[in-house]
N, CA, C and O of each residue as an XYZ file, in Angstrom:
236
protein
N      52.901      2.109      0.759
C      51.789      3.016      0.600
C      51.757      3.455     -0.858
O      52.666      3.610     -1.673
N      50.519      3.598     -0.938
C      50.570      4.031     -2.775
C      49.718      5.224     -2.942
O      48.604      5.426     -2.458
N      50.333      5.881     -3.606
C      49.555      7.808     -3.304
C      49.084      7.682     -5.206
O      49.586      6.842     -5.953
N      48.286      8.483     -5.543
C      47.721      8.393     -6.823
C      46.828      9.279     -6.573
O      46.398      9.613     -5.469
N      46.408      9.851     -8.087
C      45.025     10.868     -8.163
C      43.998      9.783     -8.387
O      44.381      8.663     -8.724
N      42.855     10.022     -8.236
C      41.277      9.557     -8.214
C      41.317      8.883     -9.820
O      41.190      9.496    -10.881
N      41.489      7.737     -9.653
C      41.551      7.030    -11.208
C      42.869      6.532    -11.631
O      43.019      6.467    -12.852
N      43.593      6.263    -11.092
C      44.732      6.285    -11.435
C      45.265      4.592    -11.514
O      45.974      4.134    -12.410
N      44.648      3.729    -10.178
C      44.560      2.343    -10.817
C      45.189      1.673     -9.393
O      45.819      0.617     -9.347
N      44.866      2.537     -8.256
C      45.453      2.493     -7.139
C      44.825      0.668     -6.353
O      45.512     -0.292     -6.007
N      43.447      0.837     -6.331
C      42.715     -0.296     -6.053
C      42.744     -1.571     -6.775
O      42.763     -2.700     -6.284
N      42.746     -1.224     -8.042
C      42.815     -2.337     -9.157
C      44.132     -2.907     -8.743
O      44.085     -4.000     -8.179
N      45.718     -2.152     -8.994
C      46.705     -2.316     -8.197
C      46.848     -3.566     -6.936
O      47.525     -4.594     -6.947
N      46.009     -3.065     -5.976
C      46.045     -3.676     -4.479
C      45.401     -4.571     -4.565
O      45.731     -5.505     -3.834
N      43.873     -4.833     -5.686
C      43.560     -6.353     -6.091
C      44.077     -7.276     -6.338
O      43.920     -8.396     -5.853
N      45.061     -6.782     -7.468
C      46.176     -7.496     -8.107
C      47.123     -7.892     -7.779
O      47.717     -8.692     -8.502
N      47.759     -7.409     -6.301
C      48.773     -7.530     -5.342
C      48.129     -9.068     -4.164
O      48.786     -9.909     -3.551
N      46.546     -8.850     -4.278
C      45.721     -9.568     -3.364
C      46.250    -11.092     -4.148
O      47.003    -11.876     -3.572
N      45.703    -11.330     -5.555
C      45.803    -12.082     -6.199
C      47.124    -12.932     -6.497
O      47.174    -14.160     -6.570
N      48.116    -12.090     -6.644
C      49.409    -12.311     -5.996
C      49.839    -13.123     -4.757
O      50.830    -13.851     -4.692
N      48.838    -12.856     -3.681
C      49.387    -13.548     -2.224
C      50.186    -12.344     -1.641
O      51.084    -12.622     -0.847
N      50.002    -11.293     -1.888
C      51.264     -9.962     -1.379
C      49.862     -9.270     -0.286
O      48.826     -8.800     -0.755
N      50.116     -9.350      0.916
C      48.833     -8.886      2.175
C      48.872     -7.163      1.666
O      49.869     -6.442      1.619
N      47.622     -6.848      1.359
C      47.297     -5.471      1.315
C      46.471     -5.214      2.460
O      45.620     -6.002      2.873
N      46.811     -3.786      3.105
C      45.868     -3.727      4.582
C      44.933     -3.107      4.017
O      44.043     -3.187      4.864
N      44.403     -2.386      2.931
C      43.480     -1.724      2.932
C      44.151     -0.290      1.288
O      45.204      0.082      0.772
N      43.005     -0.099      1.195
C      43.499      1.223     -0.441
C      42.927      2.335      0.251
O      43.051      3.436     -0.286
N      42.461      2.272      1.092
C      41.706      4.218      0.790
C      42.373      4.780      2.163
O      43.013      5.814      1.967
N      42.366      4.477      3.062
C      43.088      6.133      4.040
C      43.967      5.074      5.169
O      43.826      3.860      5.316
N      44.819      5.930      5.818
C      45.714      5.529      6.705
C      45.854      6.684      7.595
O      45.459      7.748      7.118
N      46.378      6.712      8.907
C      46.323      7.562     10.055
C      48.035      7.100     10.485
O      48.663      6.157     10.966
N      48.256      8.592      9.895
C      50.054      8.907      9.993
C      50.121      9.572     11.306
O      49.469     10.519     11.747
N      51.325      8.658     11.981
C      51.037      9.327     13.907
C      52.469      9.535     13.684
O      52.758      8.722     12.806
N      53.504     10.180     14.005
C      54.938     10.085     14.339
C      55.860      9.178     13.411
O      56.304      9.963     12.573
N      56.284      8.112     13.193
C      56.760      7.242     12.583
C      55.801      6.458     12.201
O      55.997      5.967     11.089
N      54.591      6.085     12.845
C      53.920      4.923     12.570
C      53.157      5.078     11.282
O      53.118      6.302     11.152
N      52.771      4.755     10.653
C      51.701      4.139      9.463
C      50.407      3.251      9.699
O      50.543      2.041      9.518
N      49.207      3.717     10.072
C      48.209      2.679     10.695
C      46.810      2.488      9.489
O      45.786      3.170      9.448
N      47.223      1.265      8.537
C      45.890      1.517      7.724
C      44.784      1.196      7.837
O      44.669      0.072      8.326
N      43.463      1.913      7.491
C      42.089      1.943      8.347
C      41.410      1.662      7.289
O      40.800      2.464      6.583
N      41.546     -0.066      7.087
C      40.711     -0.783      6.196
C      39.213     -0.479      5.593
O      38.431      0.305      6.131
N      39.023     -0.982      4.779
C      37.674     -0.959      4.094
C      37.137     -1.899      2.986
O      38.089     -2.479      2.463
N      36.120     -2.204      2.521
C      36.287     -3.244      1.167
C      36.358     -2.514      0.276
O      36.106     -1.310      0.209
N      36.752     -3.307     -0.551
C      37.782     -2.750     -1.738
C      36.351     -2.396     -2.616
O      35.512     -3.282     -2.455
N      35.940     -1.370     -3.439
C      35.034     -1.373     -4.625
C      35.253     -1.402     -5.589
O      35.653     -0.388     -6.161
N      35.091     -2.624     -6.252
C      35.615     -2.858     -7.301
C      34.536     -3.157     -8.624
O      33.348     -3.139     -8.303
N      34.853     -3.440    -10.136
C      33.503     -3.211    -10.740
C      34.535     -4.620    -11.785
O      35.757     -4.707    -11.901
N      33.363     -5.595    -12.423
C      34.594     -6.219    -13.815
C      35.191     -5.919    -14.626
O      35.991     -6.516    -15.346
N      34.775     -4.744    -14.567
C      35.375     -4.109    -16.108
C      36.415     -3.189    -15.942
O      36.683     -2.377    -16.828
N      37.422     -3.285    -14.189
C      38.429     -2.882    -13.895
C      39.220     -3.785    -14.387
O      40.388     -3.402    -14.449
N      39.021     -4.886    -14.777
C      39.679     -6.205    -15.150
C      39.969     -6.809    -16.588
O      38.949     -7.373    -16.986
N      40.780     -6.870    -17.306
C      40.700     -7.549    -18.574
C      40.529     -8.903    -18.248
O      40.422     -9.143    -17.045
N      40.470     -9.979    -19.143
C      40.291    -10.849    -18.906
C      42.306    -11.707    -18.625
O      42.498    -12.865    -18.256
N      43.161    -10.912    -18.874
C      44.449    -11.531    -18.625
C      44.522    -11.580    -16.894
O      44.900    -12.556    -16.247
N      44.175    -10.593    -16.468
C      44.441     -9.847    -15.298
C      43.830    -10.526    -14.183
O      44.160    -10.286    -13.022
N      42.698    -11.607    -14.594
C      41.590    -12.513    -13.716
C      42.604    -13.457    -13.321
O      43.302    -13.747    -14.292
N      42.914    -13.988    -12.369
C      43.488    -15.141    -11.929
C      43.152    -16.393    -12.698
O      42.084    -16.363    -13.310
N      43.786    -17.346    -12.761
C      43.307    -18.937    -13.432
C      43.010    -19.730    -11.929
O      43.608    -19.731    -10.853
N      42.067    -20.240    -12.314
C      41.239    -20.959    -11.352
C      41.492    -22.820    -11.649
O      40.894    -23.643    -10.955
């Protein structure tokens, strides 16, 4: 789980983890029950210019 203030690079992060091959369930909210952790997906919003051009995958 990754906790961060509003800007902080949390999504860009979990893109970059995507790009990787590392399964992200989702960036924005999760539903904490007892032990469990349940994340309550969404699409990611993302813009290009979260991206340098190093940071783009090679195709």
């Amino acid at each position: 789980m990754l906790v961060g203030d509003k800007g902080a690079g949390k999504t860009t992060l979990s893109a970059r983890l995507l790009f990787e091959d590392i399964e992200v369930f989702g960036d924005e909210k999760v539903l904490v029950q007892g032990s469990k952790v349940i994340p309550l997906p969404r699409k990611f919003h993302l813009t290009l210019s979260l991206f340098s051009a190093r940071d783009l995958p090679l195709i």
